[in-house]
TIMIKOL-836419 format. One record per residue (C-alpha): chain; residue in three letters; x, y, z negated; residue number from 1. Coordinates in nm, 3 decimals. Each point is the difference from the previous one (the first is absolute). Layout:
N
<node><chain>A</chain><res>ALA</res><X>X</X><Y>Y</Y><Z>Z</Z><n>NUM</n></node>
...
//
This chain:
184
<node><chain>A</chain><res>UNK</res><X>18.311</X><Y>-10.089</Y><Z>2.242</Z><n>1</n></node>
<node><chain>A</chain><res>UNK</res><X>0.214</X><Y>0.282</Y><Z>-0.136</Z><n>2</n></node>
<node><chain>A</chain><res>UNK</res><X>-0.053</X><Y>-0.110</Y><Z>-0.343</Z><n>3</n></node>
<node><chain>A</chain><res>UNK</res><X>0.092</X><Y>-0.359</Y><Z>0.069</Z><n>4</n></node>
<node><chain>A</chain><res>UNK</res><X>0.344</X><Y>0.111</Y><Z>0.167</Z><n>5</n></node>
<node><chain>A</chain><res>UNK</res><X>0.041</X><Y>0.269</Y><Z>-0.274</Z><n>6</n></node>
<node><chain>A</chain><res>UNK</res><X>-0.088</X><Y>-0.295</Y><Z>-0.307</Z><n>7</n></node>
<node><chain>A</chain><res>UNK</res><X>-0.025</X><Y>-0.295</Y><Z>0.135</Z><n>8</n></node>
<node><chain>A</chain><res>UNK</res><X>-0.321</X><Y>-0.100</Y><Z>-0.192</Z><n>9</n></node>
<node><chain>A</chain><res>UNK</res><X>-0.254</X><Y>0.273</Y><Z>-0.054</Z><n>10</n></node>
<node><chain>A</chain><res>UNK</res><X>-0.203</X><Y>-0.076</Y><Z>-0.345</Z><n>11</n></node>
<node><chain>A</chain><res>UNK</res><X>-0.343</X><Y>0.075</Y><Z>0.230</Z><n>12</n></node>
<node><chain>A</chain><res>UNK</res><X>0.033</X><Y>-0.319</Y><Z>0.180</Z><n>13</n></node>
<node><chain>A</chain><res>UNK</res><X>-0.093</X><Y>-0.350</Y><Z>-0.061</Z><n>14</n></node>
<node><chain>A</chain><res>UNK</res><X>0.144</X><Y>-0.282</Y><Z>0.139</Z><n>15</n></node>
<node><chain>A</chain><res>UNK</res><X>-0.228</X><Y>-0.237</Y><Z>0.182</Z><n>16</n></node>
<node><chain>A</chain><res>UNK</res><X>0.003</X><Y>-0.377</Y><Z>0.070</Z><n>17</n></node>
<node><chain>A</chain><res>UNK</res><X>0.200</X><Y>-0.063</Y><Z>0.329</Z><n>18</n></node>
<node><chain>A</chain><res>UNK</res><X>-0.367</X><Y>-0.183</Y><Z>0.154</Z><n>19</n></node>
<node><chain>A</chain><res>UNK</res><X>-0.206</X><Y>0.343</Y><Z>-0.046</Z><n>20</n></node>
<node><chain>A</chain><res>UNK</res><X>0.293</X><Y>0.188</Y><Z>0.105</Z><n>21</n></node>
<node><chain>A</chain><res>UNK</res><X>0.026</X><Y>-0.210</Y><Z>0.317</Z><n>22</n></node>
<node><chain>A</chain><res>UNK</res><X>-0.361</X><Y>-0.032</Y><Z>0.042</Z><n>23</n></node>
<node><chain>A</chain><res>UNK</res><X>-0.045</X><Y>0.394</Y><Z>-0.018</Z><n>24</n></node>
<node><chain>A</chain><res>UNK</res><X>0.292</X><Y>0.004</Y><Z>0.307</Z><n>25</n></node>
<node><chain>A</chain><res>UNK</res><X>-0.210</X><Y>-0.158</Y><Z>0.205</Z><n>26</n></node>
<node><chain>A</chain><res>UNK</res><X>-0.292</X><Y>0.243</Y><Z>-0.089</Z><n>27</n></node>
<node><chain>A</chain><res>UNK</res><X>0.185</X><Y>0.286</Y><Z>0.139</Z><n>28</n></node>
<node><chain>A</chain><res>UNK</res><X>-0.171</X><Y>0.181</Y><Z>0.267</Z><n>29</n></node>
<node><chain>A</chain><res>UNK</res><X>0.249</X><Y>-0.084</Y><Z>0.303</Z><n>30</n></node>
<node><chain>A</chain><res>UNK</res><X>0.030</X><Y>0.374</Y><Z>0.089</Z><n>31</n></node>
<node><chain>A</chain><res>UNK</res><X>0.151</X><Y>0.088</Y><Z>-0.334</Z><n>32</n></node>
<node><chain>A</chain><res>UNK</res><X>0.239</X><Y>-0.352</Y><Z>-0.008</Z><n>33</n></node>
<node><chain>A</chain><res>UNK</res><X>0.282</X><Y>0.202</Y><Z>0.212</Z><n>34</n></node>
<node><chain>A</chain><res>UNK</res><X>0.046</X><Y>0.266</Y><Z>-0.270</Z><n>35</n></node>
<node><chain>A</chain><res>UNK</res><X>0.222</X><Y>-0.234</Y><Z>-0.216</Z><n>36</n></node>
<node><chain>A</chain><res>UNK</res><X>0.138</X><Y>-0.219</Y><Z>0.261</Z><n>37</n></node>
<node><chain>A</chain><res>UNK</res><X>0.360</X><Y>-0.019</Y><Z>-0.004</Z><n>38</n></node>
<node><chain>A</chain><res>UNK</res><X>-0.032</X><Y>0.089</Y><Z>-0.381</Z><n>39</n></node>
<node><chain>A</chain><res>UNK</res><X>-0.216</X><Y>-0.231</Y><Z>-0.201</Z><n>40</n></node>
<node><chain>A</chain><res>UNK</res><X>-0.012</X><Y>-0.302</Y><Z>0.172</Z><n>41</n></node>
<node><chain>A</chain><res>UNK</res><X>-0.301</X><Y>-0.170</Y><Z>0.128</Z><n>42</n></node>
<node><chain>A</chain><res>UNK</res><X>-0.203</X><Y>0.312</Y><Z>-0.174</Z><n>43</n></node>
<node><chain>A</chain><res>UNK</res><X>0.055</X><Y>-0.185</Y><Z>-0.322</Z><n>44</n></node>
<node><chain>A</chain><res>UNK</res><X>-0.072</X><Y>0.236</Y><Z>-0.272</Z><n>45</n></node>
<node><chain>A</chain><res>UNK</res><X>0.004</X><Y>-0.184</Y><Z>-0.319</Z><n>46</n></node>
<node><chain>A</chain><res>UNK</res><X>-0.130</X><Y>0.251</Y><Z>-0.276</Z><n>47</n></node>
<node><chain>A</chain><res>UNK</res><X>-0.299</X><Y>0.249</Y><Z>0.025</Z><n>48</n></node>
<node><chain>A</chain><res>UNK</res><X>0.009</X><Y>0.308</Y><Z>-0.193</Z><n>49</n></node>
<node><chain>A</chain><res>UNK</res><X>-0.225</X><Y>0.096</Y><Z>-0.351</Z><n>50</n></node>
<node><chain>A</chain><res>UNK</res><X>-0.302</X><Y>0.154</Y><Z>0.057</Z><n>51</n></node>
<node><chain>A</chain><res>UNK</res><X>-0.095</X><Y>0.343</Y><Z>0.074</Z><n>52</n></node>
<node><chain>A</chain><res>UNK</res><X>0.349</X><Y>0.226</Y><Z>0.040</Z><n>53</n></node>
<node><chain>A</chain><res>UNK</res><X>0.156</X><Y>-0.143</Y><Z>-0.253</Z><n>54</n></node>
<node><chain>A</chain><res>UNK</res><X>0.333</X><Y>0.055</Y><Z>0.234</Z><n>55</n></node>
<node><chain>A</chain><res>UNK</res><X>0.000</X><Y>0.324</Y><Z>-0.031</Z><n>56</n></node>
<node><chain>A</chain><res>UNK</res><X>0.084</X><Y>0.012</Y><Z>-0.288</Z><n>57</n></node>
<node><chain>A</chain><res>UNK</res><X>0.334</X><Y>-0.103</Y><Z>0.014</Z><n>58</n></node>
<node><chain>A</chain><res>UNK</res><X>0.052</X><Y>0.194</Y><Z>0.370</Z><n>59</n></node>
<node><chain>A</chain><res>UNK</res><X>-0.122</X><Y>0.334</Y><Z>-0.125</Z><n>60</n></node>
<node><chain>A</chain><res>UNK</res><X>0.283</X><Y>-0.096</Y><Z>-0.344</Z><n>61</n></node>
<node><chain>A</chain><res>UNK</res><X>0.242</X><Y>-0.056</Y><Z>0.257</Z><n>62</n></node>
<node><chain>A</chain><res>UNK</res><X>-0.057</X><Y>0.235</Y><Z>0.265</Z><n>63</n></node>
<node><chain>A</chain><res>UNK</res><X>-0.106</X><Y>0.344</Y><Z>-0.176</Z><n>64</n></node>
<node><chain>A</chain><res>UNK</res><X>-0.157</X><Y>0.154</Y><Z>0.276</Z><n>65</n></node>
<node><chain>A</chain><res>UNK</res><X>0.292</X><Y>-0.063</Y><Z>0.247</Z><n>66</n></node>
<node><chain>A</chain><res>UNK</res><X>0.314</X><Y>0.060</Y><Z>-0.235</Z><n>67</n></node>
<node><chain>A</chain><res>UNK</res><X>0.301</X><Y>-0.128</Y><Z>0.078</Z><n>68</n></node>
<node><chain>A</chain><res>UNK</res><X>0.162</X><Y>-0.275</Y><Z>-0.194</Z><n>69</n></node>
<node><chain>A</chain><res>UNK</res><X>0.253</X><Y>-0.276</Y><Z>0.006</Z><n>70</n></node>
<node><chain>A</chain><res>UNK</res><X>-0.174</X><Y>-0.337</Y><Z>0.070</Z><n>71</n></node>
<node><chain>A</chain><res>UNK</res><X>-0.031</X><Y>-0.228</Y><Z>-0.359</Z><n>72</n></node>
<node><chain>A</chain><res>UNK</res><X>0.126</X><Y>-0.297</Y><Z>0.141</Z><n>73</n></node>
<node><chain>A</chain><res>UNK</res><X>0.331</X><Y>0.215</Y><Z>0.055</Z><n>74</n></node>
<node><chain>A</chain><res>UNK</res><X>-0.005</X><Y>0.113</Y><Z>-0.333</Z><n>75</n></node>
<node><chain>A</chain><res>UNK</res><X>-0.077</X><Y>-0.261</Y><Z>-0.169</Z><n>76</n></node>
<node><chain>A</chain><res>UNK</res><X>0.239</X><Y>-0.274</Y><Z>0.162</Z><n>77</n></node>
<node><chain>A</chain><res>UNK</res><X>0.311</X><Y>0.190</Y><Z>0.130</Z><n>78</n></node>
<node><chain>A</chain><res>UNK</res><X>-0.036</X><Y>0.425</Y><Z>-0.106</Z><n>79</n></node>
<node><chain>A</chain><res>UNK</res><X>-0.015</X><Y>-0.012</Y><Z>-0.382</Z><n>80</n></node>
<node><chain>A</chain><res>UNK</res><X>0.289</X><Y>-0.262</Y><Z>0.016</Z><n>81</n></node>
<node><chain>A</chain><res>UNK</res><X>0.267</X><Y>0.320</Y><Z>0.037</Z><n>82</n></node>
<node><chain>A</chain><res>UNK</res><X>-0.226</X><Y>0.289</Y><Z>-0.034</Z><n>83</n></node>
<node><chain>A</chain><res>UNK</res><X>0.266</X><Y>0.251</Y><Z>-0.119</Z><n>84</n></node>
<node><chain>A</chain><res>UNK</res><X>0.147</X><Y>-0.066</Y><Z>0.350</Z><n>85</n></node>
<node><chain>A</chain><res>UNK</res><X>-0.309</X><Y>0.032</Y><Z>0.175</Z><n>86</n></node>
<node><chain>A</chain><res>UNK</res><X>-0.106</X><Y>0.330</Y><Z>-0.165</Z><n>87</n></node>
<node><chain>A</chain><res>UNK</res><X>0.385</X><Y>0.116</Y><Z>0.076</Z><n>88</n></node>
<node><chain>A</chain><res>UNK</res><X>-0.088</X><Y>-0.069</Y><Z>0.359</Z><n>89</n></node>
<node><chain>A</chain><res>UNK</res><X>-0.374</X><Y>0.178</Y><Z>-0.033</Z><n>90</n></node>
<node><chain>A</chain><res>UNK</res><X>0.179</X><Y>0.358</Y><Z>-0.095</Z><n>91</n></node>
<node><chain>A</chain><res>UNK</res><X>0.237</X><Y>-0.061</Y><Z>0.219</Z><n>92</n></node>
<node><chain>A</chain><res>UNK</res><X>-0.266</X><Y>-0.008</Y><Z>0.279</Z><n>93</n></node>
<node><chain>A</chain><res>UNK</res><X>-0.169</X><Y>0.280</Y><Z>-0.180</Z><n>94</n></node>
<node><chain>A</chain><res>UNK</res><X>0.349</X><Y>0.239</Y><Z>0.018</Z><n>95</n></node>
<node><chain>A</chain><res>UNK</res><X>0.048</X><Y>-0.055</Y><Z>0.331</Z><n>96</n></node>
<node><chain>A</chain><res>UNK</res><X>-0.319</X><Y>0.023</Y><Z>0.196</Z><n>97</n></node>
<node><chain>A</chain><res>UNK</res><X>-0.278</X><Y>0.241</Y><Z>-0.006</Z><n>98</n></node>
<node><chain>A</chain><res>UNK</res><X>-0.241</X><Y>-0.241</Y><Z>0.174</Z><n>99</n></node>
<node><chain>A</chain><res>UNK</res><X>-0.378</X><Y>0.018</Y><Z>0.095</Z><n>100</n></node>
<node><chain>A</chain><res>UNK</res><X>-0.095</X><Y>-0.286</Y><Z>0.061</Z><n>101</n></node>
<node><chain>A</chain><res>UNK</res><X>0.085</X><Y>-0.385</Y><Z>-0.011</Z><n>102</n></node>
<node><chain>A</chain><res>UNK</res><X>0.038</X><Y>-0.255</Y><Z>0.263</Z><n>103</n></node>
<node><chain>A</chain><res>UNK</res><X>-0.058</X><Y>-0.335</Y><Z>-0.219</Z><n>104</n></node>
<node><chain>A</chain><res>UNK</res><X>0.067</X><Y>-0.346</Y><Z>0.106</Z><n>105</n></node>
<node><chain>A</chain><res>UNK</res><X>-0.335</X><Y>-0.129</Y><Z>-0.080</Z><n>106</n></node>
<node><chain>A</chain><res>UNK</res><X>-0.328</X><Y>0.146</Y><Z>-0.019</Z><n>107</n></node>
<node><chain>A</chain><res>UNK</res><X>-0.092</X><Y>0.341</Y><Z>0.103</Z><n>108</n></node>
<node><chain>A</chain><res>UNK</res><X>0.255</X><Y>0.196</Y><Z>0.219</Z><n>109</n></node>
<node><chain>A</chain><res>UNK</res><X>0.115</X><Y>0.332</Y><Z>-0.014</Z><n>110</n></node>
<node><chain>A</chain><res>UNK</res><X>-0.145</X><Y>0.112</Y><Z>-0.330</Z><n>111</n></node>
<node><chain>A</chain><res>UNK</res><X>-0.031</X><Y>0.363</Y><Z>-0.102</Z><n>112</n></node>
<node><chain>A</chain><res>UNK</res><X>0.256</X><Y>-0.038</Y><Z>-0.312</Z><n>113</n></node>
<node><chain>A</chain><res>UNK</res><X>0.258</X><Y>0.235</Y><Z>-0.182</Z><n>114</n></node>
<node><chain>A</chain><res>UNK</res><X>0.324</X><Y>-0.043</Y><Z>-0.169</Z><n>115</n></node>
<node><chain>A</chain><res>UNK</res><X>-0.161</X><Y>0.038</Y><Z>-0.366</Z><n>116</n></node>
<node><chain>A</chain><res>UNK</res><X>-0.296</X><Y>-0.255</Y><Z>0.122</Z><n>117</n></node>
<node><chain>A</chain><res>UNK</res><X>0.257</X><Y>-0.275</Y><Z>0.104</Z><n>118</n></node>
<node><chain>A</chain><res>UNK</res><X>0.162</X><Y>-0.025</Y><Z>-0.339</Z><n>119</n></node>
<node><chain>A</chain><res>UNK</res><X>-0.328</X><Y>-0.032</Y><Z>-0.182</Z><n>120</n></node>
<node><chain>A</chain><res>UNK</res><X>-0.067</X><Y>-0.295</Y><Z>0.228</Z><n>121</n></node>
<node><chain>A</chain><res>UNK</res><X>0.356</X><Y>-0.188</Y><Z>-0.239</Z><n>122</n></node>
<node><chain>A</chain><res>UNK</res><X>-0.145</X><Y>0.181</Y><Z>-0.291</Z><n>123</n></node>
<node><chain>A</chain><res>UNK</res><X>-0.080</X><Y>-0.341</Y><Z>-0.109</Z><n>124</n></node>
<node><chain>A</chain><res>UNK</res><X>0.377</X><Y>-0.070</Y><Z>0.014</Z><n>125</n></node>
<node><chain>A</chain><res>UNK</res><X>0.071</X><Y>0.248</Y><Z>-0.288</Z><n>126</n></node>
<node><chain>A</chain><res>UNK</res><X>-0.089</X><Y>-0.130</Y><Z>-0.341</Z><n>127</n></node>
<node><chain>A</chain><res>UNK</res><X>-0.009</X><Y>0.337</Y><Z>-0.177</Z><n>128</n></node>
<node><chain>A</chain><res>UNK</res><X>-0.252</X><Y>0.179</Y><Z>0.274</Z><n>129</n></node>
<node><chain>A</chain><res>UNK</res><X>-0.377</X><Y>0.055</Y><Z>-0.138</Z><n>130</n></node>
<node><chain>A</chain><res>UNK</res><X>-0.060</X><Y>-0.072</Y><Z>0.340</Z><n>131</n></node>
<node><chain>A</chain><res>UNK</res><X>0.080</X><Y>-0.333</Y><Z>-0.036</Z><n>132</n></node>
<node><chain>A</chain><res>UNK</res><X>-0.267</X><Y>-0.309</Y><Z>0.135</Z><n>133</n></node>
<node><chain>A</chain><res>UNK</res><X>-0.201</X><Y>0.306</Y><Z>0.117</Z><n>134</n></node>
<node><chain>A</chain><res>UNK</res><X>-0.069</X><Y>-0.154</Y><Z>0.331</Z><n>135</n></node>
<node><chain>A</chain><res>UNK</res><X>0.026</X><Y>-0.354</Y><Z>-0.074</Z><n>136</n></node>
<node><chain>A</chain><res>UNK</res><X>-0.221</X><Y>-0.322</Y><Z>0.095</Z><n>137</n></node>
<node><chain>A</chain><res>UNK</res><X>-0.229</X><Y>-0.125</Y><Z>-0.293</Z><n>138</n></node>
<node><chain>A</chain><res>UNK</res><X>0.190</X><Y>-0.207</Y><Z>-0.244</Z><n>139</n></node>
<node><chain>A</chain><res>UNK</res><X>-0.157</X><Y>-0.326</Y><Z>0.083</Z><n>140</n></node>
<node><chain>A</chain><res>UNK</res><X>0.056</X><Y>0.082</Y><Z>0.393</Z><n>141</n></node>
<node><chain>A</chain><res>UNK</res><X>0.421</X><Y>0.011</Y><Z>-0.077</Z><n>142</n></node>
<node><chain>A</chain><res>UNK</res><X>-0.048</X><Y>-0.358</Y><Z>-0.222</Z><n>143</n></node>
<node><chain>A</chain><res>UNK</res><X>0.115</X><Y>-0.206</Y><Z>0.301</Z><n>144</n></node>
<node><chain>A</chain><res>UNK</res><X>0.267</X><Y>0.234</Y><Z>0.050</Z><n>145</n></node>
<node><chain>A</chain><res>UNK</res><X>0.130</X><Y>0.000</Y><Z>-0.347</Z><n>146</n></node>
<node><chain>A</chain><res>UNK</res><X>0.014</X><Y>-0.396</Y><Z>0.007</Z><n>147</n></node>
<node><chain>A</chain><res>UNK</res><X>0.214</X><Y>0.031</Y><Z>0.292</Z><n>148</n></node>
<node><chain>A</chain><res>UNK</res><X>0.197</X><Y>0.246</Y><Z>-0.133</Z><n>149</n></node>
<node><chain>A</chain><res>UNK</res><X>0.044</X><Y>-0.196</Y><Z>-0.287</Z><n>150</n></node>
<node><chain>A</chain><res>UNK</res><X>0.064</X><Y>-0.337</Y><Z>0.152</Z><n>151</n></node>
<node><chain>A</chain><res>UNK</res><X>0.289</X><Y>0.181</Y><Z>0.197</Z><n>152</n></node>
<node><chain>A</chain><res>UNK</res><X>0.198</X><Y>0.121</Y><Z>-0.329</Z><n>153</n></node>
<node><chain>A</chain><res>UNK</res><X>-0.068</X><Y>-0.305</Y><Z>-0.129</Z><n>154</n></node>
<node><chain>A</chain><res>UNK</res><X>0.158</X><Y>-0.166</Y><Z>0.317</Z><n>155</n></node>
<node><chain>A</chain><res>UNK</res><X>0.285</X><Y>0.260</Y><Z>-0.004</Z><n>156</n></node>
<node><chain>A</chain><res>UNK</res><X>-0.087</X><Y>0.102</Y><Z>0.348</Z><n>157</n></node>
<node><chain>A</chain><res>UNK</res><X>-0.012</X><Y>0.330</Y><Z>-0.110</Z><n>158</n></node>
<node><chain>A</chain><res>UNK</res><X>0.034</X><Y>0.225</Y><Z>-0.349</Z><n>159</n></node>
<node><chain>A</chain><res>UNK</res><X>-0.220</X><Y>0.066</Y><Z>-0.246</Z><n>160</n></node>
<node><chain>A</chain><res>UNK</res><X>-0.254</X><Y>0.282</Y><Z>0.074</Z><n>161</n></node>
<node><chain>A</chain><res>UNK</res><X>0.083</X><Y>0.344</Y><Z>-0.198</Z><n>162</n></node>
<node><chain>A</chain><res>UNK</res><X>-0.309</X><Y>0.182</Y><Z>0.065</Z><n>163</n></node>
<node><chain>A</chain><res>UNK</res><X>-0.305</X><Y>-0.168</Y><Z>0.117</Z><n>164</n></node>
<node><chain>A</chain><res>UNK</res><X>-0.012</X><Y>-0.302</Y><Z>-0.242</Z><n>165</n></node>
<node><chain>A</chain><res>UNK</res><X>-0.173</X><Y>0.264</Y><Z>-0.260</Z><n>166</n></node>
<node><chain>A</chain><res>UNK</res><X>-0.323</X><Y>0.013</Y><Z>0.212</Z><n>167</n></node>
<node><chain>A</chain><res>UNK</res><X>-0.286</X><Y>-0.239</Y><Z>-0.149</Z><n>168</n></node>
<node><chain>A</chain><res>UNK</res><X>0.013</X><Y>-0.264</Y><Z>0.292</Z><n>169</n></node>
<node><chain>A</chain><res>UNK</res><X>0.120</X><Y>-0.264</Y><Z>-0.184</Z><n>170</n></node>
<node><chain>A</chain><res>UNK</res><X>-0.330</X><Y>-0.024</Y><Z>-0.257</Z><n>171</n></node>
<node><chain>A</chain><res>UNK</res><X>-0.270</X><Y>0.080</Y><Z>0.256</Z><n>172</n></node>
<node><chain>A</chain><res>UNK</res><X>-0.157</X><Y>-0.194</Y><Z>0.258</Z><n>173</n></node>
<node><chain>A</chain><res>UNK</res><X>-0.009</X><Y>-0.351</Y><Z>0.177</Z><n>174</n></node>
<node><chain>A</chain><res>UNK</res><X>0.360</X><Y>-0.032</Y><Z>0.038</Z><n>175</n></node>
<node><chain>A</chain><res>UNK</res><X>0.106</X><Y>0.139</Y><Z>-0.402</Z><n>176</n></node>
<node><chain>A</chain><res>UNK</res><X>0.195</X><Y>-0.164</Y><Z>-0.199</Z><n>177</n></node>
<node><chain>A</chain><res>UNK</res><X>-0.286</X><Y>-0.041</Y><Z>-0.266</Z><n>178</n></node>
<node><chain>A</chain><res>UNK</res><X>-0.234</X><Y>-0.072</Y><Z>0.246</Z><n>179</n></node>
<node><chain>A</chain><res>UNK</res><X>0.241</X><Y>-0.344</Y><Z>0.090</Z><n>180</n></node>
<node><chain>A</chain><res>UNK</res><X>0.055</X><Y>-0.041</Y><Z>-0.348</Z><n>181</n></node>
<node><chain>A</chain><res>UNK</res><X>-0.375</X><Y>-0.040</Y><Z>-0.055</Z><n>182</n></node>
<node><chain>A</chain><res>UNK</res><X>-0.037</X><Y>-0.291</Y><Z>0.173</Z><n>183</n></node>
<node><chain>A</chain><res>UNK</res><X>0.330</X><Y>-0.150</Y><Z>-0.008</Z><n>184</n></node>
//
């Protein structure tokens, strides 16, 4: 579930026909139907996942053992936007607190983090670090992302992005631009 609020649209899934998805609802063992209630309605869950752990792939790209990092969707859609600003803001946090931990919005809570730690989670931010995409989804997991991103400059809802329009996601996986212009 992470990985569908951190992407939107994990490459491991497939989408399945709305009659197998609904007929798999009612297949649900009635102690486990509360677990998504109030969440996914009517235990509707209308993709299944690859085979095997293919997931994991993209978690353990993501998630590094437990390091910090600033969610993609942020990055992708609103950080890299202004990311002179942001970075500005990162050492500012930096030069004024000697923290040990982080209280995050989402996700796990009071995480065992340092100063140094918390700006290599914007590293991404700062097109001339090596560090750079180090802790990044798989290209084809930020292609939905990148269409949005894309349809939102186009739409002048917001500016064009300065940093994270390098990474591949535009020319890999089911929502690439080559992939639609394939079988347009």
């Amino acid at each position: 579930m992470v990985q569908f609020g951190l992407v939107f649209f994990p490459s491991q899934i497939d989408v399945v026909p709305f009659n197998r998805a609904l007929k798999e609802a009612f297949q649900i063992n009635s102690s486990m139907r509360t677990l998504g209630k109030g969440a996914v309605p009517f235990s509707l869950y209308p993709w299944t996942w690859h085979s095997g752990d293919a997931d994991l792939k993209n978690f353990e790209a993501i998630s590094q053992s437990g390091k910090i990092f600033c969610p993609h969707i942020v990055t992708k859609l609103i950080l890299d936007r202004e990311p002179e600003r942001v970075l500005e803001w990162v050492d500012a946090v930096v030069r004024r607190f000697n923290f040990v931990r982080i209280l995050p919005g989402h996700l796990a809570n009071n995480v065992m983090s340092s100063p140094k730690e918390f700006k290599e989670a914007f590293e991404i931010l700062n097109s001339n670090s090596e560090r750079r995409g180090t802790q990044r989804p798989l290209a084809e997991d930020l292609a939905l992302l990148q269409q949005a991103s894309d349809l939102l400059t186009r739409l002048y809802v917001v500016d064009a992005s300065k940093v994270c329009d390098g990474e591949p996601a535009r020319t890999v996986g089911r929502f690439s631009t080559n992939r639609r212009n394939k079988h347009a």
